[in-house]
N, C-alpha and C positions, 0 to 999 in steps of 0.2 A: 446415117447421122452418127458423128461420132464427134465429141468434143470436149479440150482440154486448154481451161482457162482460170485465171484467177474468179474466186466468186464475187458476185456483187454485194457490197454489206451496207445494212440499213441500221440508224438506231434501236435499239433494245426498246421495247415498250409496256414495261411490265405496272400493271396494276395490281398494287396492294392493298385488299381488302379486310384483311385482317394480318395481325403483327405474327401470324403462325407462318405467313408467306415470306417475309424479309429475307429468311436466312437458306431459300429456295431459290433465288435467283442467281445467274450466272454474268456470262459476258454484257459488257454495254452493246454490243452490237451482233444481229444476227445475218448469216450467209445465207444467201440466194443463192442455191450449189446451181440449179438447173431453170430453165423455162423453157415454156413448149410446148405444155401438155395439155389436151382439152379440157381431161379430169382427172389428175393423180389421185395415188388410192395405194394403199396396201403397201408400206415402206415396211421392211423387213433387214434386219443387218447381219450379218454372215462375219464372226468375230474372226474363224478360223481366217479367214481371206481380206477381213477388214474393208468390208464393199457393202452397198446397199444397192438392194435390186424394191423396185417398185414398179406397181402397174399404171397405164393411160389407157383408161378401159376402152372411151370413144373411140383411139386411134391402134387399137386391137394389138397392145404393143406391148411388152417389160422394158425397162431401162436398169442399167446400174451405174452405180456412182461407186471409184475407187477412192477408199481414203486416202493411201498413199500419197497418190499421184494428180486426182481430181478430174481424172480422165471419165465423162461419159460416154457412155456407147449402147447399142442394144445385147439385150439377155435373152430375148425370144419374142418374134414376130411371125407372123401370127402366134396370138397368147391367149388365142378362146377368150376374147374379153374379162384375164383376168379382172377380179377385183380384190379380195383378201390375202394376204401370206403372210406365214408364219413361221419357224421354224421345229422339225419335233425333235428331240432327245437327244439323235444321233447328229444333227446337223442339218438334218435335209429336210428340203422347202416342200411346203404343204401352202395348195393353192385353189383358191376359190374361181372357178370358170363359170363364167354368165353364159357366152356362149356354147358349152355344151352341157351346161347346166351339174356341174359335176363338182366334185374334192378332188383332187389329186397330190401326189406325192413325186417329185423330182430326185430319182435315185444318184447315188453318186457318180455313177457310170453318165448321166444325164439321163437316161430314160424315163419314161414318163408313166407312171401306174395310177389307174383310175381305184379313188380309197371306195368310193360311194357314189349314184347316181340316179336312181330309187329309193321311196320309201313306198312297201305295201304295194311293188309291179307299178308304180305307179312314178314317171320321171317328176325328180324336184324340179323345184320353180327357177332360180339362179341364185346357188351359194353367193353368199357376201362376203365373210369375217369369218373365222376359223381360229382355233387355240388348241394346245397341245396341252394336257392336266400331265402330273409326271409319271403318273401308272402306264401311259402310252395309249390314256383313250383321248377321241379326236372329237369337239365340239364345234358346231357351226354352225349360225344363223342363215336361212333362207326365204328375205322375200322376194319380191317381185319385181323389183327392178328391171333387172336385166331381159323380161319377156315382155313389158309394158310398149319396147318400141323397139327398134332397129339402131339406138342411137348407143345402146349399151351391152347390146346382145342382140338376138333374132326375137322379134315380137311373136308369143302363141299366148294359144292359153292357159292357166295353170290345169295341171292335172288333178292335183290333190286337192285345190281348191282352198287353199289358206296359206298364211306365212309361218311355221314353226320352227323350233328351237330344238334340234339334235345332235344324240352322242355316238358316237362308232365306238363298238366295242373292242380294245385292243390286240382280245383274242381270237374272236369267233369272227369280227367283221362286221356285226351283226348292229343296224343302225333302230334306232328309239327315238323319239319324240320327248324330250324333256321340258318343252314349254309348250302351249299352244296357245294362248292367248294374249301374243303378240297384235298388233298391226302391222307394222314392218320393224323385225326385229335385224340389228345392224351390227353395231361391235361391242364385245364380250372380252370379258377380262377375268381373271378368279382371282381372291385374294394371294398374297405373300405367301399363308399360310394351306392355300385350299379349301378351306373351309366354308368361303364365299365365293357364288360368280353374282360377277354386276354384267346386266346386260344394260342394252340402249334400245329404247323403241321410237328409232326417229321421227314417226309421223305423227306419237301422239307427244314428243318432245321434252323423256324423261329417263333416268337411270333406276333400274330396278336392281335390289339385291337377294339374293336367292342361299339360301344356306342350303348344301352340298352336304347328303348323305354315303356312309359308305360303299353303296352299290349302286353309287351314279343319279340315285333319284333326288329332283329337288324340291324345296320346301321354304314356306314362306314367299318373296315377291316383292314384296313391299317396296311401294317408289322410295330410291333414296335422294334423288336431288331432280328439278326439273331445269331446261334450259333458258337463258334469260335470253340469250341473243342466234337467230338461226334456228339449229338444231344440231344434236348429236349426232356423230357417226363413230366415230372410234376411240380408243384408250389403252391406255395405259396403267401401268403403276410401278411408283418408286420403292426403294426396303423398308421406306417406311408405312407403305400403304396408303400413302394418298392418290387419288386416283387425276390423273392428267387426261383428258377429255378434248377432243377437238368441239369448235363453233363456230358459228358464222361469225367471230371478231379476232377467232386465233385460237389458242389454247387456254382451256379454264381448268382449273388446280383446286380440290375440292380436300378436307380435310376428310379421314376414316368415317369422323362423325358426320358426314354430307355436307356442312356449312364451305362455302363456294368461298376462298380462301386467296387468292390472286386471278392475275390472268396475264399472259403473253400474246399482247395483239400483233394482230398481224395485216400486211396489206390487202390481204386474201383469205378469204375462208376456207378452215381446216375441214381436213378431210378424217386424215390418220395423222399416228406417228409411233416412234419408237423409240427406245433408247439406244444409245450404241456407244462405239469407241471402246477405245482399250479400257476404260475404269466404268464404263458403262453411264457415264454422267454428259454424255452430249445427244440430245433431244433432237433425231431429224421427225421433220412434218412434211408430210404433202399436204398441201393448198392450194385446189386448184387449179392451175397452169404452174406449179412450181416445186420444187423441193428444198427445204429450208433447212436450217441447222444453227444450237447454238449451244456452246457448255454454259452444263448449269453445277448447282452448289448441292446438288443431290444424285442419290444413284438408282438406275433402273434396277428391280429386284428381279430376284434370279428364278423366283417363283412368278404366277399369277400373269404368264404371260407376256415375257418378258424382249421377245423376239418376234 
């Protein structure tokens, strides 16, 4: 598969719920960069190269989209049913495999280093969502997804027998449990400043926020917003720290203080998304069967997960 076409663009659909969103919106219309996909997931943008690479778990694939040129093609096939990526410090892609149940890291050479793939001798369930803190420790939710069937990995059982929330130590390697009383814990963001991570616990269909101690351990919990339409899967956030959230109607825009503040509908339900482009201010989404894109009137922070 390899293709290179004008996108298709659709009206802009933005709902203003409160007058904090006005000055948040961008273009009147958004692009349909791609279609195809059974279930996109995990858009990551690569500033050095100006390209976005994302996964289609079901069809065991990566795609990347060039900005330049707007050429798609494949990134890697077979992709261990990625689902998550991100990128860490240096550049390089850090990616969540359903199918072998693992983290890994894409060196720049391409090779492939596995970060983690046990906790306690005992194989994880299937990493989701992954984020890189700027000390160079590596956080990422794992539930069960990916072992529940054949449709997004290889179905087994879990070994651990739960869904948790862990960190890799930058130094030592050495992996920890930082949440455990998820259901299924999904996409993770930390604040601008670090000091917060929001996580998503899809199944019970709420954003929790977690204050961030110096040695990695967390504290507090507390839901900060629940979802009105679908459910969460991934996020984002802008310099200014509001947090952009995929849902079953598009994208929803939620002030610091949790009050649910606009929204970017969409034809399809979101999955992820990211910020990208040269000023950091255009929003790609996976939904779905698609990959979307639109400049908006804000910028993606440089903190808190921003790739």
């Amino acid at each position: 598969m390899n293709r290179t076409s004008a996108p298709e663009t659709i009206p802009a659909q933005f709902e203003v719920l409160d007058d904090r969103f006005k000055d948040c919106r961008g273009d009147s219309r958004v692009e349909r960069l791609y279609g195809g996909c059974r279930w996109a997931e995990g858009p990551v943008y690569f500033p050095a190269g100006r390209y976005v690479i994302w996964s289609d778990i079901p069809n065991d694939r990566m795609l990347r989209w060039d900005e330049m040129t707007g050429h798609v093609g494949p990134f890697r096939q077979p992709a261990g049913y990625s689902n998550g990526n991100t990128l860490d410090r240096e550049g390089r892609l850090v990616t969540c495999q359903h199918g072998f149940r693992n983290v890994t890291r894409t060196e720049h050479d391409g090779s492939i280093t596995v970060l983690t793939d046990q906790y306690d001798g005992k194989r994880l369930n299937s990493p989701n969502d992954v984020v890189v803190r700027s000390d160079g420790s590596i956080w990422f939710t794992d539930p069960s997804y990916g072992i529940e069937s054949n449709y997004e990995g290889h179905r087994s059982e879990s070994e651990i027998g739960a869904c948790y929330v862990y960190r890799v130590d930058p130094v030592t390697g050495a992996i920890s449990v930082v949440a455990d009383d998820f259901e299924r814990p999904n996409g993770l963001a930390f604040s601008v400043d670090e000091t917060r991570l929001y996580i998503i616990d899809t199944r019970v269909g709420h954003i929790r926020v977690f204050d961030v101690a110096d040695d990695g351990s967390l504290g507090g919990g507390e839901v900060f917003t629940e979802c009105t339409v679908g459910h969460f899967d991934g996020m984002r956030l802008d310099d200014t720290g509001r947090i952009w959230a995929s849902a079953g109607d598009g994208v929803h825009c939620f002030d610091p203080d949790g009050a649910l503040i606009g929204k970017l509908r969409l034809p399809e339900g979101a999955s992820n998304l990211v910020f990208g482009g040269p000023q950091r201010n255009r929003l790609f989404i996976t939904a779905t069967t698609s990959l979307y894109s639109i400049r908006l009137s804000v910028n993606g922070a440089f903190g808190g997960r921003f790739s």
